[in-house]
N, C-alpha and C positions, 0 to 999 in steps of 0.2 A: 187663175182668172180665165174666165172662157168667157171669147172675146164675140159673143150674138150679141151685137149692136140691134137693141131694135128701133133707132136710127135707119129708114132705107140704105141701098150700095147701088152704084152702076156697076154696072158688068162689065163693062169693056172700056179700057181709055180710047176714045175716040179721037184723033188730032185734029178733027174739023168741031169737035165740041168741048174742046183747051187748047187754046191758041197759043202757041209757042211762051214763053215766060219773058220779059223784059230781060237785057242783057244783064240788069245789075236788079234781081227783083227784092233782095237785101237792102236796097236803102227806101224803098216805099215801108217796110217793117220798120226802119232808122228812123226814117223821116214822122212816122207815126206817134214812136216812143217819143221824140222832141217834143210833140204839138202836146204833148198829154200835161194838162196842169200836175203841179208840184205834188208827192203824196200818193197820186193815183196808180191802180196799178199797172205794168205795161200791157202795149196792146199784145194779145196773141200774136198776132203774125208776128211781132218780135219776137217773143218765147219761141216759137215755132222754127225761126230761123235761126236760133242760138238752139233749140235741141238737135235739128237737122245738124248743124257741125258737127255736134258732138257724137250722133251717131253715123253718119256718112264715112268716118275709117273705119268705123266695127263690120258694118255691113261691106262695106269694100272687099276686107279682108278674109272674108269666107270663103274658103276651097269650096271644089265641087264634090271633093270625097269627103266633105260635112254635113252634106245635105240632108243625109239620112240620118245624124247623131239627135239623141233627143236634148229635150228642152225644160226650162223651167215650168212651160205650159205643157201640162201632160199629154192634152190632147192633139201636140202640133210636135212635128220633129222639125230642123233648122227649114226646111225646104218651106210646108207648111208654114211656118211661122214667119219666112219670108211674104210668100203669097197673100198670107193676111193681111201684113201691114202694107202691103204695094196696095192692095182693095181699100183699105181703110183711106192711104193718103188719097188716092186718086178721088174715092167716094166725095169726102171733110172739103174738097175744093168745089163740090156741086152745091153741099150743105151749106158754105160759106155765102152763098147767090141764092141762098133760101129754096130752093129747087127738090123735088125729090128726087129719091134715088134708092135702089136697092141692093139689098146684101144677101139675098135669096143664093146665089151661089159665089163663088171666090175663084176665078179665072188664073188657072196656069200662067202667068205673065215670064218665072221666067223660062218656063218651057217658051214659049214665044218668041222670047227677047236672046234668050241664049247667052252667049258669054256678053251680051251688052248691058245684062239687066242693070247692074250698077249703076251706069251711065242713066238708064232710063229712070229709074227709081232718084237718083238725083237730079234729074229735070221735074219726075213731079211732087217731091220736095219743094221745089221753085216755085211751081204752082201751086203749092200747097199754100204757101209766105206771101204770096201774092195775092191771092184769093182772098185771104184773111185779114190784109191790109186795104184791102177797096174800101170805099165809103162806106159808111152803113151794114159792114160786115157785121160786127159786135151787137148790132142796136138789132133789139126785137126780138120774135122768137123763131125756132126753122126747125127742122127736121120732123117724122112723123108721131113723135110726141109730141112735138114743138113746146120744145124745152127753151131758155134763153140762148139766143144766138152764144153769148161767151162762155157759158157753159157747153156748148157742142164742140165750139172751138178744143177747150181745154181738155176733153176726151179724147183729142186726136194727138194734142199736145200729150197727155195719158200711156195712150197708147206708140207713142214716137220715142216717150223715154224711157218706159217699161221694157218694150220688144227691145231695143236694143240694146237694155240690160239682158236680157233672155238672152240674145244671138251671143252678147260679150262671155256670157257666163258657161253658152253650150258649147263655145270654142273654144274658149280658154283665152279670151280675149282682154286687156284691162277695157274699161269705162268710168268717166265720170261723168255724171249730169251735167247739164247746162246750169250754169248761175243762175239763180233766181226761177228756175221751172220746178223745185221739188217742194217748194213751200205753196207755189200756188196747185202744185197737186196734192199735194197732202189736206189742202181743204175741198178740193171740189171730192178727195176721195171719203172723209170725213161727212160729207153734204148728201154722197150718193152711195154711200157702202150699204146701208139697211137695202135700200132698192135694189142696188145691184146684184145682191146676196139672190133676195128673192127670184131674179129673172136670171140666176146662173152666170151672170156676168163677172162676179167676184167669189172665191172660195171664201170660202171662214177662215177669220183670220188667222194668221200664225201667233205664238207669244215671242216677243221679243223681248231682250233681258235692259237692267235699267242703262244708259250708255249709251242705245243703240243709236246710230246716225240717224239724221232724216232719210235719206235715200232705203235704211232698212227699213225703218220703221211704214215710211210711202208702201214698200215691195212687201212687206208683212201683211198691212190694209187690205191689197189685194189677194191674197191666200197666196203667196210667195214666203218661198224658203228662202230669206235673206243669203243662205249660207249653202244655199243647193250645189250638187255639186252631181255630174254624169255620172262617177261610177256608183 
């Protein structure tokens, strides 16, 4: 999966343009999922906030003598492949406010951030769940395709639960998904895999054998080796 969103990116998290995150920004994503008539399915900013658990100890846990190890994405080693998804969430919270933004470059952050990144990438996480939970987040269209609003969402969702199968599998890490995020990406990947092929964003798929979980079957969609392994 090579991840050129063409989707705009900002460049830089700004603290004067994401204002700090509610102390508890997990129950505007709770409170969301409540309001939702019976049937329907949850709001993103919930999935977002149950993927972010689920990956928040993988990413935690990365040494700084890993940085350099490769990855299930060829083209990113764990460092790389960190920095992407730091661009990606920071971006998905501009996208969520219909706003553009650009991906033209991918910012060093935790060259930046140094041993705090963790801390930082888990605030904008926060803001990520947050973003996604305002009013009118989900409704309409937004980015420079302008694609549907819940569909950009769920890319970010995409790439929240992917990458952090990547980081879990480059380190030797376990993971499991979030409940309930691998069936709604197995369709939106099903929705956009012809396209994504086209524009390089997803490799050709892998074959999976009959059996396979959804989470492989998801990681196969994308041209992931379900069963990749470093050496």
């Amino acid at each position: 999966m090579t991840d050129a969103h063409d989707i705009p990116e900002e460049t830089r998290s700004d603290p004067s343009a994401h204002p700090a995150p509610s102390a508890h920004p997990a129950q505007a994503a709770h409170a969301a999922h409540a309001a939702r008539p019976a049937g329907t399915p949850p709001p993103i900013s919930a999935l977002l906030d149950a993927a972010a658990e689920a990956a928040l100890p993988v990413l935690r846990a990365v040494r700084d003598d890993q940085l350099a190890w490769p990855t299930p994405c060829s083209e990113y080693d764990v460092r790389a492949l960190l920095n992407h998804l730091f661009q990606v969430v920071v971006a998905f919270q501009t996208l969520a406010a219909k706003k553009d933004v650009d991906f033209s470059r991918t910012p060093d952050r935790l060259g930046e951030y140094g041993a705090q990144w963790p801390d930082r990438f888990a605030d904008e996480t926060a803001r990520l769940v947050e973003a996604w939970a305002a009013p009118g987040a989900e409704d309409g269209l937004t980015g420079g395709m302008q694609l549907p609003a819940r569909t950009v969402g769920a890319m970010v969702l995409l790439d929240l639960t992917v990458h952090a199968w990547d980081a879990a599998r480059a380190t030797g890490r376990p993971y499991a998904p979030a409940a309930g995020c691998v069936a709604e990406l197995r369709a939106l990947a099903a929705q956009m895999a012809p396209t994504a092929r086209t524009m390089n964003v997803f490799a050709a798929p892998v074959p999976v054998p009959p059996g396979a979980s959804d989470l492989e079957v998801l990681l196969a969609e994308t041209g992931r080796d379900p069963h990749w392994t470093a050496g």
